[in-house]
DOGULUM-322589 format. One record per residue (C-alpha): residue number from 0; z negated, x, y. Coordinates in steps of 0.001 Angstrom, whole numbers, plus 500000, padded with zeros to 6 digits. Example, Ala and Ser with C-alpha at 12.3 -4.5 7.8 and 13.67 -1.06 7.14 Angstrom:
<atoms>
{0 {492200 512300 495500}} {1 {492860 513670 498940}} 
</atoms>
This chain:
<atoms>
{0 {312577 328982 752244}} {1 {312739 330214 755926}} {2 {309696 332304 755263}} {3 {311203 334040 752375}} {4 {314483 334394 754117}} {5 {312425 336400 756875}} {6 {310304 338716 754634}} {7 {313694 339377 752439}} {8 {315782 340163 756103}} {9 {312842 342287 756968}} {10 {312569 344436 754056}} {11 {316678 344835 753904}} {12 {316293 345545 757481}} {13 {313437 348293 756406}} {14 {315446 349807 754063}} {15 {318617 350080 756185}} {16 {316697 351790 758752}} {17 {314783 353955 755881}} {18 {318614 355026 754883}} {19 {319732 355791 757734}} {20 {316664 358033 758794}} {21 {317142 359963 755720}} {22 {321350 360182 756511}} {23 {320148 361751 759414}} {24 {317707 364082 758308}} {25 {319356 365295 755385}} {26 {322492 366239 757840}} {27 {319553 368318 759863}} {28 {317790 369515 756809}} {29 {321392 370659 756082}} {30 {321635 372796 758908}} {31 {317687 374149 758485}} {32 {318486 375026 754931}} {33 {321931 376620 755419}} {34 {320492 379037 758258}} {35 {317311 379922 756255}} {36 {320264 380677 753423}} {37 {322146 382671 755517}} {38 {319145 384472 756941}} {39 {317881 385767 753006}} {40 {321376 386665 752060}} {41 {321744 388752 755466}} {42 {318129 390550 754718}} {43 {319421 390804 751011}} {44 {322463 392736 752239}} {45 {320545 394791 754818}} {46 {318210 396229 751900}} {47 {321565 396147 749663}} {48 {322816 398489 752652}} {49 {319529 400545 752984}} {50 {319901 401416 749116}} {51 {323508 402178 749522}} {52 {322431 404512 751874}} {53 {320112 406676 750531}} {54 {322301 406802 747544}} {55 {324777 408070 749599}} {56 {322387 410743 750940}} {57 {321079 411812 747906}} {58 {324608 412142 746511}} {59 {326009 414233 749045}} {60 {322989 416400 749045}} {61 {323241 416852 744967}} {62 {327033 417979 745711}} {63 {325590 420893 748035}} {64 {322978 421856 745682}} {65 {325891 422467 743422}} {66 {327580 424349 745865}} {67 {324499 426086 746520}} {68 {323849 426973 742801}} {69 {327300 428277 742398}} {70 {326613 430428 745164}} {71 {323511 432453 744037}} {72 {326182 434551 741975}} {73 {326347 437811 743738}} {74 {330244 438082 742752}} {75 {331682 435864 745229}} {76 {331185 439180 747505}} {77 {334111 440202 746175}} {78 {336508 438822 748068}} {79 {338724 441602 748738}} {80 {339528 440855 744946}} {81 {339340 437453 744154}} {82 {341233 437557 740835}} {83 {338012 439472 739339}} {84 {336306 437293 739704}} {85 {338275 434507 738515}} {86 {338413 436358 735755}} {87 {335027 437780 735246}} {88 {333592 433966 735599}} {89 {335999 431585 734807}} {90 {333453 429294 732899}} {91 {331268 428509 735834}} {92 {333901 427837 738167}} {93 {335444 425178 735362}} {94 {331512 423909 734661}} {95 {331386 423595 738428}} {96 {334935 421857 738982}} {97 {334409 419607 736094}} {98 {331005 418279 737018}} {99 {332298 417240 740001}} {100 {334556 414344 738221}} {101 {337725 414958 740608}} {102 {336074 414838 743933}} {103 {337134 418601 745030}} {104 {340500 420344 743978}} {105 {339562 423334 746055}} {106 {336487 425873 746987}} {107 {337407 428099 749983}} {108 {336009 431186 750983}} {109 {335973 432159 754605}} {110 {334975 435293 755974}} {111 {331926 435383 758747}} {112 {333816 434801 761677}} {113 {335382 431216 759823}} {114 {338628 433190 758595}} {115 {339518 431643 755387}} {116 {340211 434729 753108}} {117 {341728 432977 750164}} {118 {340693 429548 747760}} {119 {340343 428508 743800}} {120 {342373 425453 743216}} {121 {341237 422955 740788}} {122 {343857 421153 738548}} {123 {342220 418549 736991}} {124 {344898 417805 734218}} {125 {344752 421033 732533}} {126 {341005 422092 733580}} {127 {342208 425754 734958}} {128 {341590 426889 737958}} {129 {343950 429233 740244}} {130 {344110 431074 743500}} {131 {345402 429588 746081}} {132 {346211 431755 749755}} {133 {344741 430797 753192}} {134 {347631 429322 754326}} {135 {347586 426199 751964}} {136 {343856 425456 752613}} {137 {343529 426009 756894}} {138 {344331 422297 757594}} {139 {340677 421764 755588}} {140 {339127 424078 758264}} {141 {340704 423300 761243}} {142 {340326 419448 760721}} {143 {336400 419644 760508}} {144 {335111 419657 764549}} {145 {331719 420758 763096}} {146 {333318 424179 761913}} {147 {331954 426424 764872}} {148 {328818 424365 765195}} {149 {327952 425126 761557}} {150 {329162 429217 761987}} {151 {326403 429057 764986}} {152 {323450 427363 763802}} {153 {324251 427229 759851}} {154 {321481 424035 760278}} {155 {323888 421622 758290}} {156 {325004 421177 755003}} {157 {328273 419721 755196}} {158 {330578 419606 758805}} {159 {331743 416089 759909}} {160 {334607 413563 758105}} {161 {338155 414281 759075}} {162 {341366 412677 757879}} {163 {344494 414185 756457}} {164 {347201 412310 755826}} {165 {345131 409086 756016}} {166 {342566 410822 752941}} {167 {339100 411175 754288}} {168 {337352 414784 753538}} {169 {333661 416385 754305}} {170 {332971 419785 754056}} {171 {330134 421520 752625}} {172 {329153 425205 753643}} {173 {326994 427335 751688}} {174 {326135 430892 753114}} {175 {327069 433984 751208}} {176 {325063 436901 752351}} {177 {324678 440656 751352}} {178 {321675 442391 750433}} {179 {320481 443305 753510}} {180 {320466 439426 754506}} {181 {323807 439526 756897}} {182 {326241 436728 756426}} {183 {328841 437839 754252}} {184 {330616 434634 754494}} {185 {331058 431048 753259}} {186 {332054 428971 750655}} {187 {333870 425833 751449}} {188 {333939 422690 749307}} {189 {336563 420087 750991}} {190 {334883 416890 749381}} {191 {337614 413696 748733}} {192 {335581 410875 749566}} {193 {337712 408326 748442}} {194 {336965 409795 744610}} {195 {333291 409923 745691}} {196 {333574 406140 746583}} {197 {334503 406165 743441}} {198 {332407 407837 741406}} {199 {329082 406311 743135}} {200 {330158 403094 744885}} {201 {333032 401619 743247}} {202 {330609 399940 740841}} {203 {328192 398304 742686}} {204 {327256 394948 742297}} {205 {326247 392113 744527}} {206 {326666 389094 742434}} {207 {329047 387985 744788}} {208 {332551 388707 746509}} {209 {332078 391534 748979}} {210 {331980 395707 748859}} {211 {330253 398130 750959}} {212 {332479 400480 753601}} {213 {331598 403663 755300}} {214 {332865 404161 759060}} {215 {332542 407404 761343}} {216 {331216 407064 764793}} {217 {335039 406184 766098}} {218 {334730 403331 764257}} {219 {337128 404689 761903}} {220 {337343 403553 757699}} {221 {336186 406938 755790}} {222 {335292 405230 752551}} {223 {336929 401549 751199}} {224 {337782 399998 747945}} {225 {341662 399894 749892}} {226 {343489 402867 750235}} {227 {345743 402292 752732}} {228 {342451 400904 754793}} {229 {341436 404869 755292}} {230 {341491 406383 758178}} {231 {341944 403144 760515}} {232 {340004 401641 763210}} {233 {338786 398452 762306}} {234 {340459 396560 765057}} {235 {343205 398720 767222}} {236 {344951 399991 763812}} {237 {344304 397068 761877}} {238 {346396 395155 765156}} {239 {349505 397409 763960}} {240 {349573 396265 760505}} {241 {348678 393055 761197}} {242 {349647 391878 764814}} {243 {348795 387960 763853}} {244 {345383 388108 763310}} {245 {342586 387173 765173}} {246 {340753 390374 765842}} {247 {337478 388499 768585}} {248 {334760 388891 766102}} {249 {335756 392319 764747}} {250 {335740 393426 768580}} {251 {332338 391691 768762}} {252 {331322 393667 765572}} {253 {332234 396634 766516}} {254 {330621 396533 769915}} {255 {327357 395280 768339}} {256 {327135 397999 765668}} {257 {327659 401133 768072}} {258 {324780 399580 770357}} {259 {322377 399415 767607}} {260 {321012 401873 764705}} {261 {321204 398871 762228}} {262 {321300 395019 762194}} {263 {323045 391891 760191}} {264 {325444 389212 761863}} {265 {327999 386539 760716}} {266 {331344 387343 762165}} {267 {335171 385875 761237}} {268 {337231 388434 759649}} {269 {339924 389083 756217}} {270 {339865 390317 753150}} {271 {341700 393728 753026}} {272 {341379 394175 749489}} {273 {344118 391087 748939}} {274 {347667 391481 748893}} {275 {347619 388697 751817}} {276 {344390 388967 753431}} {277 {343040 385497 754157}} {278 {340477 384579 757186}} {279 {337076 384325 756056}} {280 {333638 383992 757310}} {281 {331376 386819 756714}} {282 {327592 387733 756574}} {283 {327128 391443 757034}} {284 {324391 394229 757342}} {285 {324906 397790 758433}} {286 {323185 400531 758767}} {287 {323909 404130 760696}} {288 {322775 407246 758609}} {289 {322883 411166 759260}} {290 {324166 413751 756999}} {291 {324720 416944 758252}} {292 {326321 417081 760634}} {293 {328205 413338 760335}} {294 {327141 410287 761281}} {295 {328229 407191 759405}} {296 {327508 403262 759683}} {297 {327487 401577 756379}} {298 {328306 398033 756279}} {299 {328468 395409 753459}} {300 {330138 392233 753652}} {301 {329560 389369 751575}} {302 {331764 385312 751705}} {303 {329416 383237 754007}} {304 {331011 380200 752345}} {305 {330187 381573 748947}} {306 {326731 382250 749504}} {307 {325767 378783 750900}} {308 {328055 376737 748329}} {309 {325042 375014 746429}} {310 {323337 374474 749577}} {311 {326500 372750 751097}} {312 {326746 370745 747255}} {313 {323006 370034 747699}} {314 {323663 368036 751011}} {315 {327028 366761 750102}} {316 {325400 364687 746891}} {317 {322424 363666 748447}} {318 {324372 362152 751283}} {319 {326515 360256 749350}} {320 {323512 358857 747209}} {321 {322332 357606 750200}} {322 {325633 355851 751531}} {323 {325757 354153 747986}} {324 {322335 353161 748155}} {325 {322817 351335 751732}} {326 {326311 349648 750212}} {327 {323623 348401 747478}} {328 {321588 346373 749715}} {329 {324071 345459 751574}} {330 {325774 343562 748880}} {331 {322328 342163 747934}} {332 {322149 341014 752127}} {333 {325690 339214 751379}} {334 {324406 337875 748304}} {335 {321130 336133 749734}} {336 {323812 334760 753037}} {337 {325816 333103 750165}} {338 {322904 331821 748666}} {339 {322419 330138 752097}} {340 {325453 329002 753044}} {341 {325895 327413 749412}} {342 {322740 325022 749821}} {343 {324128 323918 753720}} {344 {327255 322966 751566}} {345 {325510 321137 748736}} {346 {323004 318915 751636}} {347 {326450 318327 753100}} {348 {328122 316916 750572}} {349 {325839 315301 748095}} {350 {328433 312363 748583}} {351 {331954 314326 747835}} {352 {331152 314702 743800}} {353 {334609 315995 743089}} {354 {335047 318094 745905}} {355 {331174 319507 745419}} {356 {332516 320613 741592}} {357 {335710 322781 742775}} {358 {333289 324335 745402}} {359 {330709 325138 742669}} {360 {333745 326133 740212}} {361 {334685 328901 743216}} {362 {331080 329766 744136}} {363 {330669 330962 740471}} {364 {333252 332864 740709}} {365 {332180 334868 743529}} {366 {329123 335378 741836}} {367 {330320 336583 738828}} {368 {332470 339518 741971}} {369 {329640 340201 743699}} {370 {327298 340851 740353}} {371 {330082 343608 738596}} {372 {330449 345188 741526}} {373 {326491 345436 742432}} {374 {326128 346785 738007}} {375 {328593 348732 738591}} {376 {326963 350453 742229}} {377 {323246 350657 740635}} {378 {324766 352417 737371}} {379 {325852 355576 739366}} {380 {322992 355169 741688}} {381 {320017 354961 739132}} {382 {321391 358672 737915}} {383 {319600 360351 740576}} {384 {317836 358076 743057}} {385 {314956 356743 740315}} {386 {311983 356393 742483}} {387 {313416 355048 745454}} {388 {315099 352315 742865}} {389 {311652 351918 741657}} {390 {310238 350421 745490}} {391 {313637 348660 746240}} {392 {313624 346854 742712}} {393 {310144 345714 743279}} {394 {310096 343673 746469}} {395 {313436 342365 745152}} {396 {312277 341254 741568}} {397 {309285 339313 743721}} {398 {311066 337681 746175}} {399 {313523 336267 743330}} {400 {310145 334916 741561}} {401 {308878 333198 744542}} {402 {312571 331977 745095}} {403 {312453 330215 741445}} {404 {309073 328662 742007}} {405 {310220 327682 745673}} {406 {313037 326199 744527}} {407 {312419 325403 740420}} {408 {313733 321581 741186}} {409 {317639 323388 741663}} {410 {318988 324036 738709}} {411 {322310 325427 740364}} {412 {320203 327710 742580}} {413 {317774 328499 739645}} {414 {320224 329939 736904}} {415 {321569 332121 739897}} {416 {318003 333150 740808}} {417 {317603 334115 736794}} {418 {320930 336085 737090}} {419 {319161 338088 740260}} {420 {316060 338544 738426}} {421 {317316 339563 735268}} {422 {319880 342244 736603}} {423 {316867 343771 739142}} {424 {314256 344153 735916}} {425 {317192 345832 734134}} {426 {317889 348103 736697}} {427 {313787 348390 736628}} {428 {313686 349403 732820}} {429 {316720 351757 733370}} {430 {314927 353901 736144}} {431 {311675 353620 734266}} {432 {313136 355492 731051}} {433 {314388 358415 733520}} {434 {311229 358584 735276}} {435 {309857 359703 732249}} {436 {310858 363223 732664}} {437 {309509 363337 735555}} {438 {305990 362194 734766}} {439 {305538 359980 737421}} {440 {304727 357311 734649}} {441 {302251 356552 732191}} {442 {303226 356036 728922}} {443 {302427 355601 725778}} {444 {302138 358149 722644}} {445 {301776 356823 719273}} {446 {301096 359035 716125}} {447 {304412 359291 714208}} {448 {306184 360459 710666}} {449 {308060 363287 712353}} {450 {310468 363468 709531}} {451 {311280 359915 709756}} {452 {311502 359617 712874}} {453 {314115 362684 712953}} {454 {316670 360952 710244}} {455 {316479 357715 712287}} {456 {317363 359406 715538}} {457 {320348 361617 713648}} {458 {321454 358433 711645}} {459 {321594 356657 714941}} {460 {323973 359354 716494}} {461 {326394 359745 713515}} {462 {328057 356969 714579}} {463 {328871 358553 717596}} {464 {330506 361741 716229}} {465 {333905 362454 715579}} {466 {334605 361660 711953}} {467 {336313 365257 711872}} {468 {332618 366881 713004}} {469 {331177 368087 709161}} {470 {327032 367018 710150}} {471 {324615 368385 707789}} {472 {321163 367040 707203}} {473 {318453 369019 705902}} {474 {315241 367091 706320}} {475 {311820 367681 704613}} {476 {310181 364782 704310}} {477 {306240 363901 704298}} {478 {305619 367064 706569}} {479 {303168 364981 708554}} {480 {302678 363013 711783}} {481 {302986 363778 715604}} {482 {301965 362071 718735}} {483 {304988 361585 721260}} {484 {307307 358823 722634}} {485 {309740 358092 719963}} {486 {312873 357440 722722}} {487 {311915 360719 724371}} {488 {312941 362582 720140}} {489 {315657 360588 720062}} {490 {317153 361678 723317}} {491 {316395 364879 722928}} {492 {318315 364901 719361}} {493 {321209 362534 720838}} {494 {321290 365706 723923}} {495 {321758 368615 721356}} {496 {323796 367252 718881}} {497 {326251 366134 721616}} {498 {326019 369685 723157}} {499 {326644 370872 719527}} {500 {329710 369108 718841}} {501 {330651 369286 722278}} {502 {330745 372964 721979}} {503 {332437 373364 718363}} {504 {335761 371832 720275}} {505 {338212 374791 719999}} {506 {337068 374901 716117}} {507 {339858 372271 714938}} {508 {339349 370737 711585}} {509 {336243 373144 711104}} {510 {333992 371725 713236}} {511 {330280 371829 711534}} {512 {326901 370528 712851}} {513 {323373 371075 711147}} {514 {320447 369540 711580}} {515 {317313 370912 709719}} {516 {313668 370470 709754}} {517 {310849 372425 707623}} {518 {307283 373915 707933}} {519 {306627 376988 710180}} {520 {305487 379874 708072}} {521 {301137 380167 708651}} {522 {301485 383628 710779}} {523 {303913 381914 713041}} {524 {301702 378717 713495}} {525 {298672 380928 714028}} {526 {300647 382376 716762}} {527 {300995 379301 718780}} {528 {298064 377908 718494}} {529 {296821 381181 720079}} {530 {299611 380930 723279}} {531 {298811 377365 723490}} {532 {294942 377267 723422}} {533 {295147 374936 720866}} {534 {291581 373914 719376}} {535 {292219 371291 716665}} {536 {292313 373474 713498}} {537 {294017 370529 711873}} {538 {297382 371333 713462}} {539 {299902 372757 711753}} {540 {303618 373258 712838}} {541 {307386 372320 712266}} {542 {310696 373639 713354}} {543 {313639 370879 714078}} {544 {316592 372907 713894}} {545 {320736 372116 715438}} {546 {323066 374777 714979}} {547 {326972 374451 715770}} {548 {330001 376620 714851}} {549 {331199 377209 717904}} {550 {332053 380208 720236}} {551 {328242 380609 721678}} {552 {326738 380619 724941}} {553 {328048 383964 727257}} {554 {325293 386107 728059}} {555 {325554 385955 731610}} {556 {325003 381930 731164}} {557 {321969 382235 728403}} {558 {319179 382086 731397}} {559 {321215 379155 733495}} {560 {321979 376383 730590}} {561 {318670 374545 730963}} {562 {319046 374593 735213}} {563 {320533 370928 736293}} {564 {323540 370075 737109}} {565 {324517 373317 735421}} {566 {327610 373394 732982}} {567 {330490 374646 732279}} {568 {332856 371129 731155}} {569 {334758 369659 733952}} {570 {333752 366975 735860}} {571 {334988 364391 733344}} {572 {333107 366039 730264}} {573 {329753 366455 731756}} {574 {326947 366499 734071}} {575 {325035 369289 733380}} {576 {321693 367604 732999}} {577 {321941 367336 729037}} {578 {319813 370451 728196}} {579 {317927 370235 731145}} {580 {317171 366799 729799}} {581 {315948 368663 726402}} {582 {313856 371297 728325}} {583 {312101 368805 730523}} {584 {311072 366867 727242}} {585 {310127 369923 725131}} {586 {307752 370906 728469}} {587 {306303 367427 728991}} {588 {305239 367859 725307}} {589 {304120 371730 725236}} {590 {306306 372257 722583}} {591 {307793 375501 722039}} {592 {311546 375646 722560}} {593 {314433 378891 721778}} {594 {317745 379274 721411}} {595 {320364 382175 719578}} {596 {323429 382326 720010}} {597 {326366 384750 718970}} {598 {330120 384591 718924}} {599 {330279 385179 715012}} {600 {327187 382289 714448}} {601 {327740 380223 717247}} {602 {324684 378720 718688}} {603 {321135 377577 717228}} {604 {318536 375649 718826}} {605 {315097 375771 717467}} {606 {312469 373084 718706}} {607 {308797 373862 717335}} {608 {306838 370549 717099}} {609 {303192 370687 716458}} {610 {301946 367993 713992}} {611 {298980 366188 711730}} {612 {299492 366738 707953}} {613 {299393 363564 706172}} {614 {295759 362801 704424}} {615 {296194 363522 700490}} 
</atoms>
């Protein structure tokens, strides 16, 4: 007995340690993982920001050509009489306005020396355009600092941003010359960036919360999904507004991007595109980029938090798996003590009959404590922790046989010894029927009646359903046999007809189910044996088919459903590893496995099962 007691304290000693290791290493691993997660999202946004760029460039540079091609017409050297020819070419001017999808609402001419003569003013809810006089339109060239740069080199395309009335504007100058290749003068087009965000940023996706944002060397907002964020610096104005705030990192930000031409960091800042912006943590890449003569940093931001969520879940679950495995054997520790300290009572007193009975009458009691609440620990355990359970059921199951031979003459002891031995090969059979998904068994395949097999696994689940779910059963019988595991059809039936029903919910008293089966038509069966380099000529094929009524599976979620731990039910509904459950079985099998789904048809799973005939 005090040789078993040692090997038993040993190995619960072993496994504590074991535990505790991987406690410790997960929390590391934990820390590994979430930087290598943070690291691909940052190089994610930095190409993100790279693309946003050149779209960016390429967009400004199709607005000049525009410009440009407006400009080839040899009228616009009229400009001591603009009203011909407004009205000489009042079509190309609208073309040209239009295309522009409300970025500019006016195209100034100025004369050689950077006099604006007079401008055509765009008004986008009619489609006309008029003339407007210099006056109105000299804030547009007085604001742009690259004006008399431009009029001396005419190297650039467009001057640099400016701000009026917290709107951000670019210019773009096209030449107008005479015949004898003097300037004449230039055309003007003040370009409204926050429409051009618009038009060619507003839209883009990162699968996440977060938006790109254009600043100008002064570290000023030119482009932003929030207005009023235009035209501020992204720490001394955004103190104004909102003096509270913790403004380090953005200070730190700032600093970092002016030093460098491009680069990603993590940094604490809000959300300015919520009423109340709330502190977040941020990953970020930005990149500076020339065009004409301005010279912009483009940034996108993206929720650290949200990024690293299933990492953080990851950790979270695995850790407490753990901690409920260690309460496990520490019970069983407590159990084997009381095991102990119950024969020291029985050598004690072997002469106090009465007095031995109420002890045994509370001893059973605590028993009976200590065995729900180890069931109850190794059901939400043997979920996810199946091989490990495998080696800590093992040593347990023989040190509880060497227990009952050691002490078979103790009837007391021995029934409690069964009890331990019983409950460990349970636990053992339990784990053993996940592991099969896994593969990390062998087991054995025996050559079945596929239709049979089918009505005994839906008859078996009927009871289950709602009586207000309407199941239909179309089997063909006598199709022939195939070789599989006849629990692993039956959970994969049990899995889709509960997802079925599951997902007819919100149809009321109209709730239908249908479960089919029937021959594949001979091109179709050709066709798999083909993908599945399958060389027995006897085979032939069968579709098993469940179909609900109910709303049907989003697009977005059609490529996620078979992930694990994926689904949409709340915590109390479902875990998520239903159809992964079905996916792993179809693949252990090679079987072929699809799904349709529709709002109007709701959704239809179709399992293709390759089979023996029957001999005639």
């Amino acid at each position: 007995m005090k040789q078993s007691n040692k090997i038993v304290k040993s190995m619960i000693a072993a496994t504590v340690l074991f535990i505790v290791i991987s406690v410790f290493f997960s929390i590391r691993g934990f820390s590994v993982i979430r930087k290598a997660t943070t690291a691909s999202s940052q190089d994610f946004l930095l190409q993100s920001v790279q693309y946003v760029g050149k779209v960016i460039q390429l967009s400004m540079k199709n607005r000049h050509q525009a410009l440009n091609y407006l400009a080839i017409n040899k009228d616009l050297d009229q400009r001591e009489n603009p009203d011909l020819y407004l009205k000489n070419n009042p079509e190309s001017l609208q073309l040209f306005f239009d295309s522009l999808k409300n970025e500019v609402d006016y195209l100034i001419y100025l004369d050689a020396t950077g006099k604006p003569l007079y401008a055509f003013n765009w008004t986008a809810a009619n489609k006309s355009v008029t003339i407007s006089n210099a006056e109105t339109v000299t804030p547009f060239i007085q604001k742009d600092s690259a004006l008399k740069q431009i009029l001396h080199q005419s190297s650039d395309q467009n001057g640099a941003s400016y701000f009026i009335e917290n709107k951000a504007f670019i210019n773009f100058y096209q030449e107008i010359k005479s015949q004898d290749g003097t300037i004449d003068g230039y055309l003007v087009m003040p370009l409204k960036l926050k429409e051009f965000y618009k038009n060619v940023l507003q839209d883009f996706e990162l699968g996440y919360k977060g938006y790109p944002m254009v600043k100008d060397e002064s570290m000023k907002v030119v482009m932003h999904p929030v207005d009023k964020q235009i035209g501020l610096t992204i720490v001394n104005d955004r103190k104004k507004l909102y003096p509270d705030f913790d403004y380090s990192d953005l200070q730190r930000l700032e600093k970092y991007q002016l030093s460098h031409q491009s680069g990603k960091l993590t940094y604490k800042s809000y959300w300015w595109d919520e009423d109340t912006p709330t502190e977040v943590l941020k990953i970020s890449a930005f990149e500076w980029v020339t065009i004409g003569a301005a010279r912009w940093v483009i940034a996108i931001n993206a929720d650290y938090n949200e990024r690293n969520d299933e990492v953080i879940n990851y950790v979270l679950i695995l850790s407490c798996l753990l901690l409920l495995l260690l309460l496990l054997i520490l019970m069983f520790s407590l159990l084997i003590n009381n095991f102990r300290k119950k024969e020291q009572i029985e050598e004690e007193n072997k002469r106090l009959i009465e007095t031995q009975k109420e002890q045994h009458l509370q001893h059973k009691l605590e028993l009976e404590l200590y065995q729900r609440n180890k069931m109850e620990t190794v059901g939400l355990l043997t979920t996810s922790i199946v091989h490990d359970m495998n080696n800590f059921l093992t040593p347990i199951i023989g040190n509880a046989e060497l227990l009952l031979e050691e002490y078979a003459e103790n009837p007391l002891l021995v029934d409690d010894l069964k009890e331990i031995l019983k409950s460990a090969q349970k636990g053992k059979k339990l784990s053993s029927n996940v592991l099969r998904f896994s593969k990390t068994q062998e087991t054995t395949k025996e050559w079945i009646d596929i239709s049979a097999a089918i009505i005994v696994a839906v008859h078996l689940i009927d009871g289950i359903i709602p009586k207000k779910v309407n199941l239909t059963v179309s089997i063909q019988e006598n199709l022939g046999k195939s070789r599989l595991e006849e629990i692993d059809l039956q959970n994969l039936i049990y899995n889709l007809i509960t997802n079925a029903y599951q997902a007819s919910e919100g149809m009321e008293n109209n709730r239908k189910i249908f479960v089919g089966l029937e021959p594949d038509p001979e091109a179709l069966a050709k066709s798999l044996k083909k993908q599945t380099q399958r060389l027995d000529k006897e085979i032939e094929y069968v579709t098993l088919k469940i179909s609900d009524n109910g709303p049907g599976i989003p697009e977005e979620l059609s490529t996620k459903i078979f992930e694990p731990f994926f689904t949409t039910k709340s915590a109390d509904e479902g875990t998520g590893l239903g159809l992964f459950a079905v996916a792993s079985i179809v693949s252990k099998y090679e079987w072929h496995l699809s799904v349709e789904s529709s709002p109007e048809n709701g959704t239809t799973f179709f399992i293709t099962i390759p089979i023996k005939a029957f001999q005639k």
